[in-house]
C-alpha positions as CSV (number, residue, x, y, z in Angstrom):
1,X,-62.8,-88.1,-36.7
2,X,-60.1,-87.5,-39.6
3,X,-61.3,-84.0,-40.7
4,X,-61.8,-83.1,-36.6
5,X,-58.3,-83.9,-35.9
6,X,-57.3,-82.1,-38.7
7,X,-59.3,-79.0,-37.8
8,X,-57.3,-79.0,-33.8
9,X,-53.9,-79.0,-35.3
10,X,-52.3,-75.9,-34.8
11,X,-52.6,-73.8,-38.4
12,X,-48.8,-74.1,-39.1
13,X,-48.8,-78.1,-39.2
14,X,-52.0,-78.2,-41.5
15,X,-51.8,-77.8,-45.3
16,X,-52.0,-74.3,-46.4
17,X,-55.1,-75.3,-48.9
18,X,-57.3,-76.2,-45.2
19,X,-56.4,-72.4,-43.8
20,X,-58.5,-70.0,-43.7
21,X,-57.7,-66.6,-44.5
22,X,-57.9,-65.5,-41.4
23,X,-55.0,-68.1,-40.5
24,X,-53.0,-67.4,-43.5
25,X,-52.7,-64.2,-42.3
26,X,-51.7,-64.7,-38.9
27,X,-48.9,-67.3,-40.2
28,X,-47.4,-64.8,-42.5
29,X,-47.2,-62.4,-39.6
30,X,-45.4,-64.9,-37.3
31,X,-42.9,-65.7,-39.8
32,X,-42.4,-62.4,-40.5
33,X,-42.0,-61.8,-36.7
34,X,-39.5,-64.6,-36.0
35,X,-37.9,-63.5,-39.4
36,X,-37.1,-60.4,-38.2
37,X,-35.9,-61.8,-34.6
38,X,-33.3,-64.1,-36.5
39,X,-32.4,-60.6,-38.5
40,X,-31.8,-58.8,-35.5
41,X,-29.6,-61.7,-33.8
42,X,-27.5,-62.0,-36.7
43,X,-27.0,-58.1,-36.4
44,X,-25.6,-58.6,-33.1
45,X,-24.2,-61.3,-33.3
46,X,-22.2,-59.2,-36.4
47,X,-22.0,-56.0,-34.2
48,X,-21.2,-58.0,-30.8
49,X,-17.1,-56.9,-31.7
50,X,-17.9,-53.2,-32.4
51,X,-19.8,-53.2,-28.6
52,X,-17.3,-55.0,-27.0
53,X,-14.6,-52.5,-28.7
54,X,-17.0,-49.5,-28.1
55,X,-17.8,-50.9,-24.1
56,X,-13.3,-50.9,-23.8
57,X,-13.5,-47.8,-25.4
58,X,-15.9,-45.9,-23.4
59,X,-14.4,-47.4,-19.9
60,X,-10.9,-46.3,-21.0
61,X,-12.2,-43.0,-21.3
62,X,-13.4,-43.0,-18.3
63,X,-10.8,-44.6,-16.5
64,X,-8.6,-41.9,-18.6
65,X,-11.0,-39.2,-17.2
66,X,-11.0,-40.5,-13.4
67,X,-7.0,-40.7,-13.4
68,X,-6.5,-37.1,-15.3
69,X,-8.9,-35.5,-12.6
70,X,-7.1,-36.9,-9.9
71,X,-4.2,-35.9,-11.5
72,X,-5.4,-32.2,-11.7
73,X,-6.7,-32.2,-8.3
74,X,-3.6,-33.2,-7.1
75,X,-1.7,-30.7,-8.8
76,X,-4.0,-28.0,-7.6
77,X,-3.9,-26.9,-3.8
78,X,-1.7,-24.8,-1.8
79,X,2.4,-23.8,-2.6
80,X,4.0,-22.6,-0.2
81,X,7.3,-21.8,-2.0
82,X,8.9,-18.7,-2.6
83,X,10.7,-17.6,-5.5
84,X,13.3,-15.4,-6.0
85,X,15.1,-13.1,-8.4
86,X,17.2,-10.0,-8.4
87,X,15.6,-6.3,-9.0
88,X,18.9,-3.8,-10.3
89,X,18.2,-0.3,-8.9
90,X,16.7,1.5,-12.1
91,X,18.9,4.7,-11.5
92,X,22.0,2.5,-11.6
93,X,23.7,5.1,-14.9
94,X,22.9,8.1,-12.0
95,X,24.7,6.7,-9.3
96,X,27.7,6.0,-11.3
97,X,30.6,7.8,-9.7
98,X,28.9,8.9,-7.1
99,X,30.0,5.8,-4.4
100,X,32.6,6.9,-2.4
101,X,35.3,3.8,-0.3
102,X,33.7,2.5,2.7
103,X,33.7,4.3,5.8
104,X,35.1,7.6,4.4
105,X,32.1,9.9,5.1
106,X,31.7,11.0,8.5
107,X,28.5,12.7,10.3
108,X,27.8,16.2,12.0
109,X,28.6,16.8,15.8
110,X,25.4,17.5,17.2
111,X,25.8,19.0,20.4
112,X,21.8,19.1,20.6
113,X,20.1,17.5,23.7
114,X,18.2,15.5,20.7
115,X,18.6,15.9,17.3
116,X,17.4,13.7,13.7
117,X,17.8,14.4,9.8
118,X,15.1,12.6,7.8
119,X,14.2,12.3,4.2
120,X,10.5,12.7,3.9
121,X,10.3,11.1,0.5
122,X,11.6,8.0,1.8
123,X,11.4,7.7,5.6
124,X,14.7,7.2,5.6
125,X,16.4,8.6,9.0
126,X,20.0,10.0,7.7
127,X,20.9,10.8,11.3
128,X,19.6,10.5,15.0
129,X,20.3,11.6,18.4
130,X,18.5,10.7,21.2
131,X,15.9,10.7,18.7
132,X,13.1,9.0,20.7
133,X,13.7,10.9,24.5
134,X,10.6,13.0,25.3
135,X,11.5,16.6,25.8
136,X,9.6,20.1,25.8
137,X,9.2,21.5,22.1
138,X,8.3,24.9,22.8
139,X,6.6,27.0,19.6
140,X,7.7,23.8,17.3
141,X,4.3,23.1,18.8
142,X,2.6,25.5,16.6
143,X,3.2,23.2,13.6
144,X,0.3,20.7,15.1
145,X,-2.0,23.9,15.8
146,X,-1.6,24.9,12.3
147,X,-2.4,21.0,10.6
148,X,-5.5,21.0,12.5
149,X,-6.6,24.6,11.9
150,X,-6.0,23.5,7.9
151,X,-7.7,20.2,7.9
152,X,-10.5,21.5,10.1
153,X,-11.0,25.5,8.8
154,X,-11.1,27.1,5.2
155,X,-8.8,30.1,4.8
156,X,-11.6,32.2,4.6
157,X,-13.6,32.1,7.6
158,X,-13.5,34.6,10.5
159,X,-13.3,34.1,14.2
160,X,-14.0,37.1,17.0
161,X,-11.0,37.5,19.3
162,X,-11.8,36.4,22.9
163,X,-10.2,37.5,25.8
164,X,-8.6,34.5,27.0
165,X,-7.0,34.7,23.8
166,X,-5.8,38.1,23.9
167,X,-4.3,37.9,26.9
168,X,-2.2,34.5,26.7
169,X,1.0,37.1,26.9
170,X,4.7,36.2,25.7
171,X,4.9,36.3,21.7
172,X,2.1,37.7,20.8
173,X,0.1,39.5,17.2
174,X,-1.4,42.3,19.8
175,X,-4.6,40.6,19.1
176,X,-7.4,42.7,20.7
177,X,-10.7,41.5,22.4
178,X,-13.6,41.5,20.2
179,X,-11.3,41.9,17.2
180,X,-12.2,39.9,13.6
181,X,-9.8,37.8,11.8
182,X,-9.7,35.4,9.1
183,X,-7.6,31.7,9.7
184,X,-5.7,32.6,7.1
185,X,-3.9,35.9,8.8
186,X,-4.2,34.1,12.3
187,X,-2.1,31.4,10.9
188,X,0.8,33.9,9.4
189,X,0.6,35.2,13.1
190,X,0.9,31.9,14.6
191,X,3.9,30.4,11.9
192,X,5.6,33.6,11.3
193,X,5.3,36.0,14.5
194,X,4.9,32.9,16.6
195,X,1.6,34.5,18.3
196,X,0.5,32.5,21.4
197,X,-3.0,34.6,21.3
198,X,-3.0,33.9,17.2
199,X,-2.6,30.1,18.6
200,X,-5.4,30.2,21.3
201,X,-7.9,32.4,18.8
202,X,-7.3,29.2,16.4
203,X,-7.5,26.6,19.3
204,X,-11.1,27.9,20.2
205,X,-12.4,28.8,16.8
206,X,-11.7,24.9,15.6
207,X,-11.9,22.8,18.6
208,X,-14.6,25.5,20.5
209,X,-11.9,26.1,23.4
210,X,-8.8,25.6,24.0
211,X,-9.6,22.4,25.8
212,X,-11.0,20.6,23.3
213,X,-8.3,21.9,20.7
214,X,-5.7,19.7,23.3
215,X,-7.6,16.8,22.5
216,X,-7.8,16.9,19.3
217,X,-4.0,17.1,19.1
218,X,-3.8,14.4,21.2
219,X,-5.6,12.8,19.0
220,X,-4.2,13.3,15.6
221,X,-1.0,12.1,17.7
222,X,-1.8,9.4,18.2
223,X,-3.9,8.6,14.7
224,X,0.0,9.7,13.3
225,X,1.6,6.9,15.3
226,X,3.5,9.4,17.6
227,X,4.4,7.5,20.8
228,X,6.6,9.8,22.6
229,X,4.3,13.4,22.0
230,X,2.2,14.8,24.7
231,X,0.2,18.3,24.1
232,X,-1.3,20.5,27.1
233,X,-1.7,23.7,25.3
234,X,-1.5,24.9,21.0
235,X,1.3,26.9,21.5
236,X,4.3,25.1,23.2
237,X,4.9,27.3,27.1
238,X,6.3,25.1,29.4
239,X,3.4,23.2,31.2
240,X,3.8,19.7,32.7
241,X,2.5,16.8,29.6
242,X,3.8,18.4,27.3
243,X,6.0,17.4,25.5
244,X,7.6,15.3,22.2
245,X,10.4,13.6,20.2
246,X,12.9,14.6,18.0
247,X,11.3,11.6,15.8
248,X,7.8,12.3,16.3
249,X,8.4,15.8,15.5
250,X,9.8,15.3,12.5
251,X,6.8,12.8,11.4
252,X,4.9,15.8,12.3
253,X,6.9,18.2,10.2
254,X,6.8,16.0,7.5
255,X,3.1,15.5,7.6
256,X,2.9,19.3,7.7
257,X,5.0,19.8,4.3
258,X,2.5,18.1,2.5
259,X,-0.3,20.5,3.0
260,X,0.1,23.1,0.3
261,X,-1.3,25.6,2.5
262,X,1.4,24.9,5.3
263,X,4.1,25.2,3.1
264,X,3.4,28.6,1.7
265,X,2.9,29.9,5.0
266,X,6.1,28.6,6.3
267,X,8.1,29.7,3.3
268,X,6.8,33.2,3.8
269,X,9.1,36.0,4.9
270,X,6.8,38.6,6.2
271,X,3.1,38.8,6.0
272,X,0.7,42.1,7.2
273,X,-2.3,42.6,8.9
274,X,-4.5,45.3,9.3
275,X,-4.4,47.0,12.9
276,X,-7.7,48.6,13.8
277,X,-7.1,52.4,15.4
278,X,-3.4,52.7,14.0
279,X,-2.2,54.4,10.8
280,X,0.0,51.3,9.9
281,X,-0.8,47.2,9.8
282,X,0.6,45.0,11.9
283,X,3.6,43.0,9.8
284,X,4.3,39.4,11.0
285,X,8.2,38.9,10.9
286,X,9.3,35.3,9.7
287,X,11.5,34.2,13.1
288,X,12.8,31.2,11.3
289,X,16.2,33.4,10.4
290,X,17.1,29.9,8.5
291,X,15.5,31.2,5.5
292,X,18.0,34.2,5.2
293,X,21.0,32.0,6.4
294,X,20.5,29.1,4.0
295,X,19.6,29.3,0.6
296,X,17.7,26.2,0.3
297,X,15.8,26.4,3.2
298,X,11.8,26.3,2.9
299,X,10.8,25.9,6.4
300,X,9.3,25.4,8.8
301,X,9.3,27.0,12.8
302,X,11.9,28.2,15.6
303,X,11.0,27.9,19.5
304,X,12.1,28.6,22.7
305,X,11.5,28.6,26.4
306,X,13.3,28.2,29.6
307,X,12.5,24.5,30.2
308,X,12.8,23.8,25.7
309,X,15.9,25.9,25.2
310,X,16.3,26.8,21.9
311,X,14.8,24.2,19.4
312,X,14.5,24.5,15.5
313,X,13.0,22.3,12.8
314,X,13.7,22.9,9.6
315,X,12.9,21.9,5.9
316,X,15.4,22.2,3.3
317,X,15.0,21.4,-0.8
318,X,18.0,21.2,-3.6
319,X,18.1,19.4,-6.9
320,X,14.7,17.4,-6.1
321,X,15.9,16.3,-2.5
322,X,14.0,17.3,0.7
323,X,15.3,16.9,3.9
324,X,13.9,17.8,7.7
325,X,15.8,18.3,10.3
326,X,15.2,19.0,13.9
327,X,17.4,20.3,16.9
328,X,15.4,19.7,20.5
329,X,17.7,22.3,22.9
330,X,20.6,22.8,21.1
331,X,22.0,26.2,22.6
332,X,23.1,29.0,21.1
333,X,24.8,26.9,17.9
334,X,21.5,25.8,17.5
335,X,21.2,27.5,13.4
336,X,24.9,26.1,12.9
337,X,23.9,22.6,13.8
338,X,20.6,22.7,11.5
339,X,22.9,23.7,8.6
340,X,25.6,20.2,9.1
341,X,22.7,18.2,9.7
342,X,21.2,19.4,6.2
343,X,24.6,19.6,4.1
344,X,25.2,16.3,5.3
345,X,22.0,15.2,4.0
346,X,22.7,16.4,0.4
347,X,26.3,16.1,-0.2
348,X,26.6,12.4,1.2
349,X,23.2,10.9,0.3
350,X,21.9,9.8,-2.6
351,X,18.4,8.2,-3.8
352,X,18.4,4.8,-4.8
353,X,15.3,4.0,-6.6
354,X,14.2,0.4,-7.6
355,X,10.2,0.9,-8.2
356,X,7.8,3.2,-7.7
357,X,4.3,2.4,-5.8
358,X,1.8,0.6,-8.1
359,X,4.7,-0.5,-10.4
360,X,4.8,-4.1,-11.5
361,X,7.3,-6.0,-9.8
362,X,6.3,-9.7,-10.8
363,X,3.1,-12.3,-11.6
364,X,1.8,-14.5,-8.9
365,X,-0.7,-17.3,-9.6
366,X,-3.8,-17.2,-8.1
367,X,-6.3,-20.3,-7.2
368,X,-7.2,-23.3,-9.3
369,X,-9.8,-23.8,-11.7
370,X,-9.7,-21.2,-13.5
371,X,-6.1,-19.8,-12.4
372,X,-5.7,-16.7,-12.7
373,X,-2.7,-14.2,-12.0
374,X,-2.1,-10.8,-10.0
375,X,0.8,-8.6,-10.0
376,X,3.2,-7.9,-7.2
377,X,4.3,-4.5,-6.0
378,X,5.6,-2.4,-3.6
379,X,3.8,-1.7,-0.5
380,X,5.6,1.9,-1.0
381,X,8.0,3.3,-3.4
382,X,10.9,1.3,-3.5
383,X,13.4,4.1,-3.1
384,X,16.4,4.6,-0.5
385,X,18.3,7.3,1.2
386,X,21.7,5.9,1.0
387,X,24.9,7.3,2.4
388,X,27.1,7.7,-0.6
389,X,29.9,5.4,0.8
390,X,27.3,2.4,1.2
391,X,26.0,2.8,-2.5
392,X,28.0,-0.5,-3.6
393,X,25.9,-3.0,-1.1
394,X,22.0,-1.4,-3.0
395,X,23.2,-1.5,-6.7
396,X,20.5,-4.4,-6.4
397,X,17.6,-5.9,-4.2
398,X,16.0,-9.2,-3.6
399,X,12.6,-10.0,-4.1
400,X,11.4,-13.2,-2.6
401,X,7.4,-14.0,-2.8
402,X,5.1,-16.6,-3.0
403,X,4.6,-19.2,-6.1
404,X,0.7,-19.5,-5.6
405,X,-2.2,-18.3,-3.1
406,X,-5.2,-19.5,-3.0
407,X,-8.6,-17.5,-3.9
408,X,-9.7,-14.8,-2.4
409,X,-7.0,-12.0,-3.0
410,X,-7.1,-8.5,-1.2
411,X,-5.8,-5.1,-2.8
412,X,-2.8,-4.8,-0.4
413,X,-2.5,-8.3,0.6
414,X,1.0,-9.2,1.7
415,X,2.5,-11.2,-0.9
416,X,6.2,-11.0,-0.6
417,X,9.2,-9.1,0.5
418,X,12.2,-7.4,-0.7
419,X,15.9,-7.2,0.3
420,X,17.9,-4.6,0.1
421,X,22.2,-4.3,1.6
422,X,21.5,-8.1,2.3
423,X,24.0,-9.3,5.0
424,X,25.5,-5.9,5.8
425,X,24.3,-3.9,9.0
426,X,22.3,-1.7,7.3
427,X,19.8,-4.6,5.5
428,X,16.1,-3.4,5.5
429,X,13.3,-5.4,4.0
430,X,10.2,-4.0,2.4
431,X,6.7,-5.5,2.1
432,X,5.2,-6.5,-1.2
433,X,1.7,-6.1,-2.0
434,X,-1.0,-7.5,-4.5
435,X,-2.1,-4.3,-6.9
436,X,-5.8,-6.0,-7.5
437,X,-8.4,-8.1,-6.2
438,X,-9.1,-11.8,-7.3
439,X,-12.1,-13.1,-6.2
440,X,-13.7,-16.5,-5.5
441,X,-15.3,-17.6,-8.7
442,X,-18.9,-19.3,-8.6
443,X,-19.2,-22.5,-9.0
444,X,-20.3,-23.2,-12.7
445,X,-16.9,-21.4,-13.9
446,X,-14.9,-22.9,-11.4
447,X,-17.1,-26.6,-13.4
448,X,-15.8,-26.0,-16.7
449,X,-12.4,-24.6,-15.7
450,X,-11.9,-28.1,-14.1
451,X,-13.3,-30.1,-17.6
452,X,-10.3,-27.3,-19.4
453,X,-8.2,-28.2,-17.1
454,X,-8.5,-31.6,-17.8
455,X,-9.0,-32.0,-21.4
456,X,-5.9,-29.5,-21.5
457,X,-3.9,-32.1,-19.7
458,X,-4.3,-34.8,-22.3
459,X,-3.7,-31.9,-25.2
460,X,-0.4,-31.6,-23.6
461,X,0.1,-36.0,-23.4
462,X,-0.7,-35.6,-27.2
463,X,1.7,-33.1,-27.8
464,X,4.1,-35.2,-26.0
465,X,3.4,-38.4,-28.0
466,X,3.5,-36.6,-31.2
467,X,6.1,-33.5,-31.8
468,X,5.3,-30.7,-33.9
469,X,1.9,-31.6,-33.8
């Protein structure tokens, strides 16, 4: 009974001598086991201050990480603010001497039933007289007639007189029916001789008749923002509709003046074309006697009829400047008042220039994560017409735009504004523009932008904590 008891104890309580080897082996393995388990819970028991240190760690950081996010977020978002500073004018060493004490300068009588002086470079109106009533324009009309015959026609193709065109009577080139001419001498006979057939031949050769022509300058009227201009025929005779402004003429001038082609034409004293069945050409003489009266004249066409009077609008260039200038019925002084009007223009004016188009004006920010920046200019060249007595209020301008804006950014979007003659009655504002696109970024840049942002945040707490670091 002994030796079977002893055989039922477990292996562990009987003397080693009675194991088998079998049991000796499985011992040392269980020791070995709960060896090890004691091994590992003294470890931890040794490391349990390094996790509890490592565990404070890792939920400050995060802690740290939730709080600087929220920080960042909340600093990110829309600004509404706008800042400010002062732009001088960049000519400021030209315009030295030139101001003159308030008040002293003194414009032209116009007797003219309407009558305006513009600069084209700046838009600037130096004067105005019943700029904006609607009268009859007579041949000025022709200056529309020629824009569309040069935007719409090369110089070199021919058209076949008609004989509605030859017969349209008044001032004429003694077009014939059947007769061949290039645009480019029917357009000296039109600007030059003032030739109503010249006018019609042009009118049906672009537009296919004269009908259509009218609509198309109707048209281009209205695509130039003219609101007071009316055409019924391409050469100006008194006919009920038509009519314009002495504004809307000049925008028409002005649009005119920038077609190379135009202002050759119009600059041209006399100009010959061949005359089929005669020994001699026909020679276009230049009406505009403004040319020969005033030596910086360059343009541009006379008119008359019973219901226009006498009408005139001119171009004039000295030292760099250009000025129009029209006179809507202005009787027989009609040359006289063209010349005030223009000597006006360049003895008491001068250009007061602050930027130019595309130029850098200042750096907005743009977005959040990343933020990125975009320049700030001038919707058009900063540049003014000034009277020379009002010089002293534009020796400088505002410029008042916005902090921030969020993503996306246009080319062209309105970003700003600037100030010039601020509280005096002659205070205009211009617009400014952004010069590039910023778009949207995707999503994984936009990711680690937010993680700079951040970690950038707590480079700056470092800094802060430890100077000169």
């Amino acid at each position: 009974m002994r030796d079977i008891d002893q055989f039922e104890r477990p292996p562990s309580e009987r003397p080693r001598e009675e194991l088998t080897e079998a049991e000796r082996r499985d011992l040392l393995a269980k020791r070995i086991k709960e060896l090890r388990k004691r091994k590992r819970a003294q470890k931890r028991k040794a490391n349990r201050p390094f996790r509890i240190g490592a565990t404070i760690l890792i939920a400050a950081f995060l802690l740290l990480f939730l709080f600087s996010s929220i920080y960042v977020l909340a600093s990110s978002g829309e600004d509404e603010r706008y800042q400010s500073m002062e732009l001088p004018a960049s000519n400021l060493e030209e315009l030295e001497g030139m101001a003159l004490a308030p008040d002293v300068v003194s414009a032209p009588g116009i007797t003219a039933a309407a009558a305006i002086l513009v600069d084209p470079l700046t838009g600037d109106v130096l004067y105005e007289k019943n700029a904006d009533q609607s009268l009859p324009m007579a041949s000025t009309t022709k200056i529309m007639t020629a824009i569309l015959s040069l935007e719409n026609a090369t110089l070199a193709e021919t058209t076949t007189i008609s004989d509605h065109a030859s017969t349209v009577g008044e001032s004429s080139a003694w077009l014939e029916k059947g007769e061949v001419l290039s645009v480019e001498q029917l357009l000296y006979a039109l600007m030059l001789q003032s030739a109503n057939d010249a006018s019609v031949a042009l009118a049906e050769h672009v537009g296919g008749s004269e009908d259509a022509f009218v609509e198309m300058m109707n048209a281009k009227a209205a695509e130039l923002g003219l609101a007071h201009t009316s055409f019924s025929n391409p050469h100006g005779l008194d006919e009920e509709g038509h009519y314009t402004s002495a504004r809307d003429l000049a925008a028409i001038a002005a649009y005119a003046m920038s077609i190379p082609e135009f202002r050759e034409i119009v600059a041209t004293d006399e100009y010959q074309i061949p005359w089929p069945g005669n020994p001699y050409p026909r020679v276009m003489q230049n009406h505009n006697k403004l040319l020969e009266m005033y030596p910086y004249a360059i343009g541009i066409k006379t008119g008359y009829t019973l219901g226009a009077g006498k009408c005139l609008v001119a171009a004039a260039a000295k030292e760099g400047s250009e000025l129009i200038s029209v006179i809507l019925n202005g009787g027989d002084t009609y040359w006289d008042q063209t010349i005030s009007l223009l000597e006006y223009g360049f003895n008491d004016f001068a250009h007061v220039e602050f930027a130019y188009s595309g130029q850098p004006l200042a750096e907005i920010e743009v977005g959040d994560f990343p933020r990125r920046k975009v320049n700030v200019v001038g919707a058009q060249d900063l540049v003014f017409t000034v009277r020379r007595d009002r010089l002293d209020s534009y020796r400088s301008a505002g410029l008042h735009y916005l902090v921030w804006v969020p993503y996306p950014v246009d080319a062209g979007q309105e970003l700003g504004y600037m100030i010039v003659a601020e509280g005096t009655p002659h205070e205009s504002s211009e617009k400014l523009i952004s010069d590039g696109n910023r778009h949207t970024p995707n999503l994984l840049i936009r990711f680690f932008a937010f993680i700079g942002a951040v970690f950038g945040l707590w480079w700056k707490g470092i800094l802060w904590l430890i100077p000169g670091l």
